[in-house]
C-alpha positions as CSV (number, residue, x, y, z in Angstrom):
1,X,60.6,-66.6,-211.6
2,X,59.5,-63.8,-209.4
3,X,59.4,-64.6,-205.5
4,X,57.6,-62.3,-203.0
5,X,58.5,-62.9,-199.1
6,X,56.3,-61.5,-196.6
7,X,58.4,-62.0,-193.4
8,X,55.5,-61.2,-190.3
9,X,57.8,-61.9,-187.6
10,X,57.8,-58.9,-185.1
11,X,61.4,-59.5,-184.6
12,X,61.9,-59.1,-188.2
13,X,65.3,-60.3,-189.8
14,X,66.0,-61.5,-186.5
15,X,63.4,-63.9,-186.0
16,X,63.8,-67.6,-185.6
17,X,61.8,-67.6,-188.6
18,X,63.8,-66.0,-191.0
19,X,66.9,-68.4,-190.6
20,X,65.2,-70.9,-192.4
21,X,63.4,-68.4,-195.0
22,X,67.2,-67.3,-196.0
23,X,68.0,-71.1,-196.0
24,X,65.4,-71.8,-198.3
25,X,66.0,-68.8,-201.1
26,X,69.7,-70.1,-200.8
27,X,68.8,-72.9,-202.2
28,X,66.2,-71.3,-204.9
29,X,68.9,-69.5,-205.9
30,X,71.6,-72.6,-206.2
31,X,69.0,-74.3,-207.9
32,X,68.5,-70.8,-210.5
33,X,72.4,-70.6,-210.8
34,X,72.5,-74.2,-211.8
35,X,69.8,-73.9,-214.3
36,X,71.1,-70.0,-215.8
37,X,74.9,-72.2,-215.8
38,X,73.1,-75.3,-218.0
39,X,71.0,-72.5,-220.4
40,X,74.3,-69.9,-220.3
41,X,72.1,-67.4,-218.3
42,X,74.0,-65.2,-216.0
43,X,73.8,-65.3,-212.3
44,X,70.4,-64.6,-210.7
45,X,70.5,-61.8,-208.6
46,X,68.4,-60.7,-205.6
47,X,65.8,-57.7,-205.6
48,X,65.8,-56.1,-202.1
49,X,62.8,-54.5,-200.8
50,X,63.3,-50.6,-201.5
51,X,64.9,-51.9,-205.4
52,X,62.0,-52.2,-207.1
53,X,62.6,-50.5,-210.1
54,X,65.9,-51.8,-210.6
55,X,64.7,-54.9,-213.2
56,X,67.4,-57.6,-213.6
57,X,67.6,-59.4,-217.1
58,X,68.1,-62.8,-214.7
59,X,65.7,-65.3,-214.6
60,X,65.4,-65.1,-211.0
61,X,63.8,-62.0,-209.1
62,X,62.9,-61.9,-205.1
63,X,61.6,-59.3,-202.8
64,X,60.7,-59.1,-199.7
65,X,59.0,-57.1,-197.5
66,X,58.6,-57.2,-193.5
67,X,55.5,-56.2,-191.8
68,X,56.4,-55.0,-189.2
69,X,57.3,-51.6,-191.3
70,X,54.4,-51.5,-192.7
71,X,51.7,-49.2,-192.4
72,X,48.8,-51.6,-192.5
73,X,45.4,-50.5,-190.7
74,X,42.9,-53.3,-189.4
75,X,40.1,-54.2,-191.9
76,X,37.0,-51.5,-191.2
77,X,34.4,-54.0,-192.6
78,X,32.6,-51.7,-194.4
79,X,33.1,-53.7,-197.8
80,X,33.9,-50.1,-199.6
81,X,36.5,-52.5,-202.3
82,X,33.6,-54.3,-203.2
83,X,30.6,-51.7,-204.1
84,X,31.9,-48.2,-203.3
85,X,35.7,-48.5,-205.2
86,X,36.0,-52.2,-206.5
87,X,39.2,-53.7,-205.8
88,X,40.5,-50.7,-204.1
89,X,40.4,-49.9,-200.5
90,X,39.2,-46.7,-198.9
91,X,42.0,-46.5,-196.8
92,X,45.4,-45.0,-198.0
93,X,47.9,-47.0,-196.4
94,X,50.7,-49.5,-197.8
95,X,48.6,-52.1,-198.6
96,X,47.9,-51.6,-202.1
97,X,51.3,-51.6,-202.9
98,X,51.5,-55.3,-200.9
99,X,48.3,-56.2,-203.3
100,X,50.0,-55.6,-206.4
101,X,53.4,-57.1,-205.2
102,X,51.1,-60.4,-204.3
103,X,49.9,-59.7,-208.1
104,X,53.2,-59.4,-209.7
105,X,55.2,-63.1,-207.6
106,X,55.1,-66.2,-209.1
107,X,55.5,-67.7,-205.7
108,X,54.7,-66.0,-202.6
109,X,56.6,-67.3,-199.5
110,X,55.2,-66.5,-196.0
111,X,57.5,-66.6,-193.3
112,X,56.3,-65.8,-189.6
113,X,56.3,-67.7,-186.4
114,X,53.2,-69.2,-184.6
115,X,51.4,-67.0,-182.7
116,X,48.8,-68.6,-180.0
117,X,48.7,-71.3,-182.6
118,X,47.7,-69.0,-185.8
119,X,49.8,-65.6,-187.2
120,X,51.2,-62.8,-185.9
121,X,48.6,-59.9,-185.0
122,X,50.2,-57.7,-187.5
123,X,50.5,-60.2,-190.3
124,X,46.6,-61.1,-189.7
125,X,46.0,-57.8,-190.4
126,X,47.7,-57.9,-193.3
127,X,45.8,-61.1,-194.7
128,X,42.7,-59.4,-193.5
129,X,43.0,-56.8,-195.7
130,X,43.5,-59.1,-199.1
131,X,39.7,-58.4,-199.4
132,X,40.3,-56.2,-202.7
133,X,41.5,-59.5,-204.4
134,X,38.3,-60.9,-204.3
135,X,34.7,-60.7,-205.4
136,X,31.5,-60.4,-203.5
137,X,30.1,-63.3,-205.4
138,X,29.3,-66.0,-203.4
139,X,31.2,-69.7,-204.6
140,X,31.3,-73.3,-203.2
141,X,35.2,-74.5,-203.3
142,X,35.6,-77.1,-205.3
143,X,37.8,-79.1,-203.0
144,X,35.3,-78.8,-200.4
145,X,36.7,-76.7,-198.0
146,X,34.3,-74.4,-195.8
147,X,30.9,-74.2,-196.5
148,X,31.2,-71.1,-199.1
149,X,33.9,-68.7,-200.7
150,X,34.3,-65.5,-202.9
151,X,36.1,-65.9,-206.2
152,X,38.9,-64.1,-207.4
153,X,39.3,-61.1,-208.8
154,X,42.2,-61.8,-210.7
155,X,43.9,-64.4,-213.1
156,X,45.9,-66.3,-209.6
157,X,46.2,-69.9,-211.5
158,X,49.9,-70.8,-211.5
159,X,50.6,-68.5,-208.8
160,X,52.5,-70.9,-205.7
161,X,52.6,-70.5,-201.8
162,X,54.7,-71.3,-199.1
163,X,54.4,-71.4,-195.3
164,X,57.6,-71.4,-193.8
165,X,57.1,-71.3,-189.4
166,X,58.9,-72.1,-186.6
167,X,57.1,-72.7,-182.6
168,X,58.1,-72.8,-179.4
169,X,56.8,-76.1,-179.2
170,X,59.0,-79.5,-179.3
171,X,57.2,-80.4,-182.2
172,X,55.1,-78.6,-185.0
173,X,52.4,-81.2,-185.3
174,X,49.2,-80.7,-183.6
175,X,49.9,-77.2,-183.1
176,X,49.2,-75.7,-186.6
177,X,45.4,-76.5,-187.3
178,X,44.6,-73.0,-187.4
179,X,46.9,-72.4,-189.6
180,X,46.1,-75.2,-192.2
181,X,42.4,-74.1,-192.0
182,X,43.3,-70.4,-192.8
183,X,45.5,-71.1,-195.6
184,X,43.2,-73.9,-196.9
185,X,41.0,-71.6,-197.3
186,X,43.3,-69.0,-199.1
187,X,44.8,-71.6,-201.2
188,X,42.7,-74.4,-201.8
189,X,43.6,-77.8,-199.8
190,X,47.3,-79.0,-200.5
191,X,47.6,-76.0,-202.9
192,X,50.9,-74.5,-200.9
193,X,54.0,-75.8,-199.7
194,X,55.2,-76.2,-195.9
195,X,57.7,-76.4,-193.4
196,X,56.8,-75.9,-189.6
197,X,59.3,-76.7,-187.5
198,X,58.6,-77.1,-183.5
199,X,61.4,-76.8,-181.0
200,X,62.0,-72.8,-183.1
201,X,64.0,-70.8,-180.2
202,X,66.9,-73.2,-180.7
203,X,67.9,-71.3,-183.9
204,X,69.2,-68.8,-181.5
205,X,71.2,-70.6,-179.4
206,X,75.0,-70.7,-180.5
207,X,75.5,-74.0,-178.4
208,X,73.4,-76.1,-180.5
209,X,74.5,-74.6,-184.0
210,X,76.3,-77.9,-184.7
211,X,72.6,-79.4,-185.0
212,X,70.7,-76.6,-185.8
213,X,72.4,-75.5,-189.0
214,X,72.1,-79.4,-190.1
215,X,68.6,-78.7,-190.5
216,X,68.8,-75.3,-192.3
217,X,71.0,-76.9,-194.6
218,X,68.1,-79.5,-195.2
219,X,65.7,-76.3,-195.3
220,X,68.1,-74.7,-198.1
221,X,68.1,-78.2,-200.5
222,X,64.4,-78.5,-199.9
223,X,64.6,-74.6,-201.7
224,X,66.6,-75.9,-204.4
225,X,64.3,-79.0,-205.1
226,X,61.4,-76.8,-205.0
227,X,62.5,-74.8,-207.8
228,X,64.1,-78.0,-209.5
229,X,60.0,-78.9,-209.4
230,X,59.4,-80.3,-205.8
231,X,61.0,-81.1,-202.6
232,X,61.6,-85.0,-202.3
233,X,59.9,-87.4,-199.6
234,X,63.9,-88.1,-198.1
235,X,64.3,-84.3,-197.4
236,X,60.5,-84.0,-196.2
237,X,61.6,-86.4,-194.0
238,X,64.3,-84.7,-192.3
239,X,62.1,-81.4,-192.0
240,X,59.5,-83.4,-190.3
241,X,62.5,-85.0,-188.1
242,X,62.6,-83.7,-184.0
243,X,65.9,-81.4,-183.2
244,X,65.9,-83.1,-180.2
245,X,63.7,-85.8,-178.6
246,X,60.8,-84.4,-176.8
247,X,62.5,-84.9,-173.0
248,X,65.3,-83.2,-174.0
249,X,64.0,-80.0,-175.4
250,X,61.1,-79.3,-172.9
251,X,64.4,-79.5,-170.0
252,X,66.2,-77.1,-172.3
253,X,63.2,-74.9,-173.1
254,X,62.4,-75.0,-169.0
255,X,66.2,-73.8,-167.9
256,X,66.4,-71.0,-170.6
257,X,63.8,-68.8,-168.8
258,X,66.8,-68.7,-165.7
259,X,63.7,-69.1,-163.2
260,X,64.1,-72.1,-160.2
261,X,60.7,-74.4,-160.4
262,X,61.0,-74.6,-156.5
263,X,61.0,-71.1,-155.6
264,X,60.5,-69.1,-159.3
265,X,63.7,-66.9,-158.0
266,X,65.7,-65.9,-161.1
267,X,69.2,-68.1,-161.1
268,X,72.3,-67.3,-162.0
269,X,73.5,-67.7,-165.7
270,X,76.0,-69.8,-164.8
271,X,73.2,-72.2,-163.4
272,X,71.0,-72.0,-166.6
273,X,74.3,-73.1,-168.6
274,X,74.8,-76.1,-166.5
275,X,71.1,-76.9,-166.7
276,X,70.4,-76.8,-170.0
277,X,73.9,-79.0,-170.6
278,X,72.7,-81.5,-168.3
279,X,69.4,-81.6,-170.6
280,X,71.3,-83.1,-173.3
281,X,72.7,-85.9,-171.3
282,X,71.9,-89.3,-173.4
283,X,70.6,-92.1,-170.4
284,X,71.1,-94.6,-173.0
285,X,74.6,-93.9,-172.6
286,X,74.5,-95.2,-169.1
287,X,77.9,-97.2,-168.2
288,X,76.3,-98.9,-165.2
289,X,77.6,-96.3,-162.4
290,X,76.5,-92.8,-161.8
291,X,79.0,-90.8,-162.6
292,X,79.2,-86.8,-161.3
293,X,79.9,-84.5,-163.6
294,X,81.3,-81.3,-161.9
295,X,82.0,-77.7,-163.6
296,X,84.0,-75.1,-161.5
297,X,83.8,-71.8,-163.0
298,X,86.6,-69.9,-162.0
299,X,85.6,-66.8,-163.4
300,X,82.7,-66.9,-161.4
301,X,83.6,-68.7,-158.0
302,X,80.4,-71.0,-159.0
303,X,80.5,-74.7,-158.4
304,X,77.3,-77.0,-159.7
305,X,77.2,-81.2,-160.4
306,X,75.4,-82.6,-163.0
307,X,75.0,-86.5,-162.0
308,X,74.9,-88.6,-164.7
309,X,72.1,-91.7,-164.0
310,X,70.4,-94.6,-165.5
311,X,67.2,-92.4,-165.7
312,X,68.7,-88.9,-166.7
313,X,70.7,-86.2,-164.9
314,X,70.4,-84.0,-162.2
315,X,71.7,-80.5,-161.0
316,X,73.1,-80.1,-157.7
317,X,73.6,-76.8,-156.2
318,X,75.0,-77.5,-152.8
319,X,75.7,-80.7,-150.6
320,X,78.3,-82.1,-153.4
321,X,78.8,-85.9,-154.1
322,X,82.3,-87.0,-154.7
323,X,83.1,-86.1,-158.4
324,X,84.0,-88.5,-160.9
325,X,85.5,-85.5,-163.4
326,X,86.1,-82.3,-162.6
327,X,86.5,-79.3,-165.0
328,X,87.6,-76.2,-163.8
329,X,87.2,-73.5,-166.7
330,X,86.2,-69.9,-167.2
331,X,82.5,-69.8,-168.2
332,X,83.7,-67.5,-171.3
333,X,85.7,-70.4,-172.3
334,X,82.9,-73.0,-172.0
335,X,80.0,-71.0,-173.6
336,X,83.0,-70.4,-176.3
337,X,83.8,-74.1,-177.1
338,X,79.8,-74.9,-176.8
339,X,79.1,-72.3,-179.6
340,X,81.8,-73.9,-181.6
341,X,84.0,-70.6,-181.1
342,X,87.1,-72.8,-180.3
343,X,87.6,-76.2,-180.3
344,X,87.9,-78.0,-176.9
345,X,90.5,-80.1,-177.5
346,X,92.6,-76.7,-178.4
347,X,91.7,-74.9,-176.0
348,X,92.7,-77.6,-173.8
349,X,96.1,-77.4,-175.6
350,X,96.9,-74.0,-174.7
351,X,95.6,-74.8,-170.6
352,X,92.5,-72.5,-170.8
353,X,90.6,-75.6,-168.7
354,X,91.9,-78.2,-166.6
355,X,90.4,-81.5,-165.9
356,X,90.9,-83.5,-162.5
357,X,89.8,-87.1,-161.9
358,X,89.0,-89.7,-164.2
359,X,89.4,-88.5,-167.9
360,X,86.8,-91.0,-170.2
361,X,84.2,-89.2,-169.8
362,X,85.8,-86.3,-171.7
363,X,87.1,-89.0,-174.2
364,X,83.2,-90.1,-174.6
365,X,81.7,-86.4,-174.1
366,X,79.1,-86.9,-176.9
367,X,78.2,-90.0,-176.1
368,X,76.8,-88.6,-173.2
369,X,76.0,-85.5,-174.0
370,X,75.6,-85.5,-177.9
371,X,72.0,-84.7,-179.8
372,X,70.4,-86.9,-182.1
373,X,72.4,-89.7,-184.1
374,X,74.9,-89.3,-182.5
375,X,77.3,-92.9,-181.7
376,X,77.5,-94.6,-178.3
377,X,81.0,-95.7,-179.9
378,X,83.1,-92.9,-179.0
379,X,82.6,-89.9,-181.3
380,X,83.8,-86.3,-180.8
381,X,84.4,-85.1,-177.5
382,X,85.3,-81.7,-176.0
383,X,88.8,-82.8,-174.6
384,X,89.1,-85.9,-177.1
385,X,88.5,-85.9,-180.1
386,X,85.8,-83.3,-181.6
387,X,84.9,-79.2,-180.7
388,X,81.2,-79.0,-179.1
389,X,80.4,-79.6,-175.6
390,X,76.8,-80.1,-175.0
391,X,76.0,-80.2,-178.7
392,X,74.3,-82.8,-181.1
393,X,75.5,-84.8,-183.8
394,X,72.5,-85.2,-186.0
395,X,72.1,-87.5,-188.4
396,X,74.5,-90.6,-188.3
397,X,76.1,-91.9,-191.3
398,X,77.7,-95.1,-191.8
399,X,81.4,-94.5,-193.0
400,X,84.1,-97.7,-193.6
401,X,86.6,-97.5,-190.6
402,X,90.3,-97.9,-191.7
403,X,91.8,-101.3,-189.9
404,X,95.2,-101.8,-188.6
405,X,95.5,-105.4,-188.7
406,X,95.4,-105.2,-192.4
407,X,98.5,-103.6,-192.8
408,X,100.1,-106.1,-190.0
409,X,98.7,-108.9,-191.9
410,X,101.0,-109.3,-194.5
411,X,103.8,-108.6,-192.2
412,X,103.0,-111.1,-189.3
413,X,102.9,-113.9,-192.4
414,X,106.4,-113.2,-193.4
415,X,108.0,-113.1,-190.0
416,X,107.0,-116.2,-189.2
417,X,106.5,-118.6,-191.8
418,X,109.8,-118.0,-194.2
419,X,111.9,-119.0,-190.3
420,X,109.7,-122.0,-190.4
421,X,110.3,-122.9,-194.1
422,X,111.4,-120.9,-196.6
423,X,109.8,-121.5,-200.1
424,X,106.1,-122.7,-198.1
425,X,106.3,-119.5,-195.7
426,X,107.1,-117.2,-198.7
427,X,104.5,-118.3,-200.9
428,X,101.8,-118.4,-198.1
429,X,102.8,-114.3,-197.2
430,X,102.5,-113.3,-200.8
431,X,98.7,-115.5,-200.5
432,X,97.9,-113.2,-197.4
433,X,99.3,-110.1,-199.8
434,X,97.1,-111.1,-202.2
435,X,94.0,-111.5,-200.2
436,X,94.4,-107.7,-198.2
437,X,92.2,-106.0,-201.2
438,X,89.3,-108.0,-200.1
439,X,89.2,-106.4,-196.7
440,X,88.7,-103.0,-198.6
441,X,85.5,-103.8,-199.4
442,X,84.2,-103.4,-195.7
443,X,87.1,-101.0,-194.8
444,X,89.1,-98.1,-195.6
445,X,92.0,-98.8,-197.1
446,X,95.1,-96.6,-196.1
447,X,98.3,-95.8,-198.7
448,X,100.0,-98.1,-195.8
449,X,98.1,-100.8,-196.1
450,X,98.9,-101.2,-199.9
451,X,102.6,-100.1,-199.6
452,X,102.6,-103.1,-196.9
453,X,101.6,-105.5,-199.3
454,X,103.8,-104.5,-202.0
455,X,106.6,-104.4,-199.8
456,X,106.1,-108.0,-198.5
457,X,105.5,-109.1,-201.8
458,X,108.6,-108.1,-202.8
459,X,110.8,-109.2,-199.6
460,X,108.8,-112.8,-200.5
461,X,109.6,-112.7,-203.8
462,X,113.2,-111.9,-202.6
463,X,113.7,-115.1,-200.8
464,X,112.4,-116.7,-203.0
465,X,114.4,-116.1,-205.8
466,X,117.3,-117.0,-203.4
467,X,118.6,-114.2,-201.3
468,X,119.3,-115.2,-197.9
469,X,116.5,-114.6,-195.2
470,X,119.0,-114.2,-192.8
471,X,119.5,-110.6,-194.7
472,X,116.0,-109.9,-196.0
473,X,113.9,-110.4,-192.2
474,X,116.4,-107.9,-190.9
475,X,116.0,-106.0,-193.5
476,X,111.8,-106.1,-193.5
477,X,111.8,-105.1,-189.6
478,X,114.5,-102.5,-190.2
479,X,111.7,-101.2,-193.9
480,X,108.6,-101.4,-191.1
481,X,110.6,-99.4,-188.7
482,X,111.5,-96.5,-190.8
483,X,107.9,-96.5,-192.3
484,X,106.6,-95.8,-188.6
485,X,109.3,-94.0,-188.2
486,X,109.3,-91.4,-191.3
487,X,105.5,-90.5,-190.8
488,X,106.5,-88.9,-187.2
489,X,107.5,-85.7,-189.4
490,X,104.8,-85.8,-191.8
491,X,101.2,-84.3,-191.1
492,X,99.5,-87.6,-189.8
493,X,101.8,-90.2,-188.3
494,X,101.1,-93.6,-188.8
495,X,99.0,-95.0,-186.3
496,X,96.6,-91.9,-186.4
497,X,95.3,-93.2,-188.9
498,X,93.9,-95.9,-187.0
499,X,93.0,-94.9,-183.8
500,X,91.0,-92.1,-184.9
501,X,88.1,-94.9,-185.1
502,X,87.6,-94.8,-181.9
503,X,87.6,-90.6,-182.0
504,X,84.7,-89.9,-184.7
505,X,86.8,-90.6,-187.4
506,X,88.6,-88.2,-189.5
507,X,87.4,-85.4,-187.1
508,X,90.3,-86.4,-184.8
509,X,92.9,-85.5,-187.2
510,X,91.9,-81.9,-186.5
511,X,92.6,-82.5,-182.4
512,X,96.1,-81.5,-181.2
513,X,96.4,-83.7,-178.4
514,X,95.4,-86.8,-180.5
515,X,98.0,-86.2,-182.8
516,X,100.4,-85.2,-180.5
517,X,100.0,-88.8,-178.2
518,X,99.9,-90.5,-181.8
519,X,102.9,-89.0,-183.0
520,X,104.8,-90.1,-179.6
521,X,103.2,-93.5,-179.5
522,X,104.3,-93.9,-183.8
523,X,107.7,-93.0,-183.0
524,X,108.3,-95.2,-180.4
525,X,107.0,-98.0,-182.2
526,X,109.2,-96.7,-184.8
527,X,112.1,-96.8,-182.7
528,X,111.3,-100.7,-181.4
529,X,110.9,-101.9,-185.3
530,X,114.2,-99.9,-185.9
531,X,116.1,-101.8,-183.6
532,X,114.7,-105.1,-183.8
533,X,116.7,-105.7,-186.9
534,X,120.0,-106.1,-185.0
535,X,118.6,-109.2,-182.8
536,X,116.9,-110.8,-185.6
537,X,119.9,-110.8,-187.3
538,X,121.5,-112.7,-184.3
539,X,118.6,-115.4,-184.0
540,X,118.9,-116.1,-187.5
541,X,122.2,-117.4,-187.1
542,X,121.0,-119.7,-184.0
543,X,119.1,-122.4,-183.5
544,X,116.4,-120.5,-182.6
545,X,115.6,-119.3,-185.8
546,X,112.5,-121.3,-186.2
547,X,111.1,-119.2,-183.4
548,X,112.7,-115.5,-184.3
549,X,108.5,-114.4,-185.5
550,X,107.8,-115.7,-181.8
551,X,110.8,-113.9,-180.3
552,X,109.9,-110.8,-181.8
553,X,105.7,-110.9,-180.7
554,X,107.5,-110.6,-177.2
555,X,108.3,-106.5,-177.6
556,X,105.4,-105.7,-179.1
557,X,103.1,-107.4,-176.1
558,X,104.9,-104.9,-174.1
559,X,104.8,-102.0,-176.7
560,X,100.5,-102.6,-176.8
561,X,100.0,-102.4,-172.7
562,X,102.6,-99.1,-172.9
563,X,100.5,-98.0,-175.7
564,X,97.1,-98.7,-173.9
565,X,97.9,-96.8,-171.0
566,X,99.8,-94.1,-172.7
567,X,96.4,-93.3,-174.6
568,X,94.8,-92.9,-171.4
569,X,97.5,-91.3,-169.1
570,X,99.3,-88.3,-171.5
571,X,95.8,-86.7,-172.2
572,X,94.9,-87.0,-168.6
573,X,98.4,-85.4,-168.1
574,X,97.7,-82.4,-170.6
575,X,94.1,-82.1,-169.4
576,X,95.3,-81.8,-165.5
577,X,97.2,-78.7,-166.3
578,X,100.7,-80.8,-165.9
């Protein structure tokens, strides 16, 4: 296959644009690579403008060619390639070669932004002069567009189009009419491919990479699927789908020009920053109270509030409200952590921002401030648990969340019901040891919650077959402690595993102050389990043995309230700077 790109951006390789134009021959040429891998072809190799003579043997050949370095003059009219020189123009310029490179691609892709809702000036011109490629003869399209056409001078059938375009608009519908009835023309109706995409100028903006490059990556499958032999309706959908909702972009898109709507003086960059973060804020995410948001750049000696409201957010520049959270950072490190540079939650770590007052709202960052999809239940967070401030989560995708009763399950059913009765209480834990698989089918199953089982099982069976439970309980607290306990110097402790629910999930593994207040909150859970053996073994030589699963429920109500505030007050600690 032989593809021709015709990038008519001004800006070249740097346009908007041409993001998603790579994204989409990275997928052609996955989708070639596949195919050349299934047929034993080797590996399709890419053509550059300049390398034209250089033929590959692969199957898959693309040029391109921008514009702008073109020497293209405007159309004279005078219809010379029709009478005077048929199918060549009177003007010597580069345009012939672009003819016969439109004559030698399979599939010609178009790449180009919009334009005061049509193409570039340069790129029209370029279109404009296409007049060689047809005859003077006067045709009625068969599909019906216009009221008349010219046929073509050469063979085009099987040739393929597509329009790839971004806008400065929040979305791409509405806005491309012209560009439909130029094309339909060109074409034929629904003879050409296209993804227009509003909401364009966001590609360049490092902050919002995390949801931008979601939708190249879409752009680059829809590529592939095109040359597999069409993009599907799922992915179509997700081209068609906003970045951001409409409020949201148009208060980003407002902020970036750095001009104040009361007075249209330019502001300070540090201003635009905090505006445009404030844009993203997610009112559905409301807790019931305004909450005031402020950022203290120190590098800067600038000081701005973003309140956080039922209706959206505001910017305040002077006459400050109390603040609910304060960050106090260098803008550098900010903008850094926004563009996904560093991670928040490590540069928090090593003290290059400090946070003052009340610390959930960094826990909860992107359920306040995160894009599209994103959770109200506690995903990432600058400080907490993910890497992005300001940034959106895209699309959201149901995952099974691991569960922490099911590994206590088992163990809760043989500390109290063998002191009740031995032979009954041991058959009913190896019942509930039997029954923990079940739970996997709605949740995630950890290698602890199946070593629990087995190991219960087998304390059970212990007791069973006559060993005294004054020896095996012991020894099942003393087994549970030293399984806490041994994870504190592996590379996930124990109870990681579970809390990262409430932290986006597996993202929170990769946050140094999670699994630093996990690994102290395992070990000391560790240690409690380690030396609860020694009283057990007391109370089973009392009266009191009936009630030793009771007893023992009494150090771990304490243990969950320690571990409830710990949670809350070590990475308020760490954030503070202390």
């Amino acid at each position: 296959m032989k593809i021709l790109v015709i990038n008519g951006s001004p800006k070249g390789d740097k346009s908007n644009t041409y993001k998603l134009t790579k994204a989409f021959l990275a997928g052609i040429q996955e989708g070639a690579e596949e195919k050349s891998n299934a047929k034993g072809v080797p590996e399709a190799k890419m053509v550059l403008e300049g390398k034209a003579g250089q033929r590959p043997k692969e199957a898959l050949e693309i040029e391109e060619i921008q514009v702008t370095r073109l020497d293209i003059h405007p159309c004279l009219g005078c219809f010379s390639c029709w009478d005077k020189t048929p199918g060549s123009c009177c003007m010597q310029d580069d345009m012939g070669e672009v003819i016969r490179k439109l004559l030698w691609a399979d599939v010609t892709i178009w790449s180009f932004p919009l334009y005061y809702y049509t193409v570039p000036g340069g790129l029209k011109n370029l279109i404009d002069r296409q007049l060689p490629m047809v005859l003077p003869f006067m045709v009625e399209n068969k599909d019906g567009t216009g009221s008349g056409s010219h046929p073509a001078r050469y063979d085009m059938s099987g040739k393929k189009t597509v329009l790839i375009s971004t806008c400065g608009f929040y979305a791409a519908e509405g806005n491309y009419d012209g560009i439909y009835s130029l094309f339909d023309h060109i074409c034929g109706k629904n003879q050409y491919t296209s993804i227009f995409c509003g909401q364009g100028e966001l590609f360049r903006v490092p902050e919002l990479s995390r949801r931008t490059d979601q939708y190249l990556e879409y752009v680059r499958r829809a590529g592939k699927e095109y040359l597999m032999g069409g993009i599907r309706p799922e992915t179509e959908a997700e081209l068609n789908r906003l970045l951001y909702p409409r409020e949201t972009f148009e208060a980003m898109a407002d902020a970036s020009w750095g001009i104040s709507r009361e007075n249209g003086e330019k502001e300070s960059d540090a201003l635009v920053f905090t505006r445009q973060m404030a844009a993203l804020y997610r009112p559905e995410s409301y807790p019931g109270r305004e909450l005031v948001l402020e950022m203290q750049y120190t590098d800067l000696g600038e000081c701005y509030q973003i309140v956080l409201g039922k209706e959206g957010s505001r910017v305040i520049t002077d006459g400050f409200m109390a603040a609910t959270t304060r960050i106090e950072t260098p803008i550098t490190v900010w903008r850094s952590i926004a563009a996904g540079e560093i991670r928040g939650d490590e540069a928090l770590m090593k003290q290059l921002y400090r946070v003052k007052g009340d610390f959930d709202l960094m826990l909860k960052w992107d359920t306040f401030f995160g894009g599209p999809g994103s959770s109200a239940e506690g995903n990432s967070n600058a400080a907490g648990g993910g890497d992005r401030p300001g940034t959106g989560g895209g699309i959201h995708i149901p995952r099974k969340a691991t569960d922490m009763k099911i590994l206590l399950f088992p163990w809760m059913a043989f500390w109290i019901f063998p002191a009740i009765h031995n032979k009954t209480g041991c058959l009913v834990s190896i019942a509930v040891c039997a029954l923990v698989p079940l739970f996997f089918y709605q949740n995630k199953k950890t290698f602890y919650d199946v070593l629990s089982g087995v190991l219960v099982s087998g304390f059970s069976m212990a007791v069973l077959l006559g060993l005294s439970d004054r020896i095996v309980l012991p020894l099942s607290y003393l087994t549970f402690g030293i399984m806490w306990t041994v994870t504190c110097l592996g590379k996930i402790p124990l109870t990681a595993h579970y809390s990262m629910n409430d932290y986006n999930g597996e993202d929170a593994l990769k946050n140094p102050l999670f699994m630093k207040t996990n690994r102290i909150l395992t070990l000391a859970w560790g240690i409690l389990y380690l030396l609860t053996p020694v009283w057990t073994y007391l109370l089973m030589g009392t009266g009191l043995k009936p009630y030793t699963g009771a007893i023992n429920s009494i150090m771990p109500i304490f243990m969950g309230i320690f571990t409830v505030w710990f949670q809350k007050w070590y990475p308020r600690k760490v954030a503070g700077g202390n």
